[in-house]
N, C-alpha and C positions, 0 to 999 in steps of 0.2 A: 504494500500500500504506500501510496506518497503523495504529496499535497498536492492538489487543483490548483488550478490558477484561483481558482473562485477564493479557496481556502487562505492563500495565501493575500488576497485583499483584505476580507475579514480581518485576517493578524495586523497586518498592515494597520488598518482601519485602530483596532481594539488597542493596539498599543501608543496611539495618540491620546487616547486620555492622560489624564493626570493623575497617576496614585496617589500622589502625597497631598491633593487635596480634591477627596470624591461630591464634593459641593462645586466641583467644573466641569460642566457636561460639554459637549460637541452639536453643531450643526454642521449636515452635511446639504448644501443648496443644491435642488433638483439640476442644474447649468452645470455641475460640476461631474467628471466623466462617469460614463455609465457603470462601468465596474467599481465604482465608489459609493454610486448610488443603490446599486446590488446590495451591496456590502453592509451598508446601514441597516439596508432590508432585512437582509439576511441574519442579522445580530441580532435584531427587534425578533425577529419569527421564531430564534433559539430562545429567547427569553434573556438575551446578555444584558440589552438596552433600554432604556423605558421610551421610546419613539421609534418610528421607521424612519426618520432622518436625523438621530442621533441620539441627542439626549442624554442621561445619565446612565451608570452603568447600576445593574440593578447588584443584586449577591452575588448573585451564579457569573455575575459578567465581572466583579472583582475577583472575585476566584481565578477567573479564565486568564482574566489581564498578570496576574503574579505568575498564572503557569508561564505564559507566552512571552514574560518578561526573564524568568529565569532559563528557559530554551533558549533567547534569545543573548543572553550574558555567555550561557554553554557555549553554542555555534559562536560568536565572536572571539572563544578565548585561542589563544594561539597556544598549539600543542607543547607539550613541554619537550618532545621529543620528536622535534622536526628531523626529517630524510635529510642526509648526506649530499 
């Protein structure tokens, strides 16, 4: 299994919140590209977000934002034991 493109908006999307303060939500304007606008969609329908164009992040959507934020620290770290 491995991430969609669609999948990979969502993250995208989810990890522009602000953890360190969940009283700042997002708008995402319908003008703004389509797979973005997906995206909001998409968050809203899993139950992450409290709006289809952005909004705040509900429980289940902080939850998600700390997974996607600690993958996201993993894949960035540089291996300790780089190839020759």
């Amino acid at each position: 299994m491995k991430f969609a493109t669609t999948n990979i908006a969502e993250l995208n999307l989810l990890l522009q919140f602000d953890s360190s303060s969940l009283q700042t939500g997002i708008k995402v304007h319908q003008e703004a590209p389509s797979e973005l606008v997906a995206a909001a969609q998409s968050l809203f329908d899993k139950g992450l977000t409290t709006l289809p164009d952005g909004g705040y992040l509900t429980d289940l959507g902080v939850e998600v934002l700390e997974h996607g934020q600690r993958l996201l620290a993993v894949l960035n770290t540089k291996p300790e034991h780089e190839p020759a």
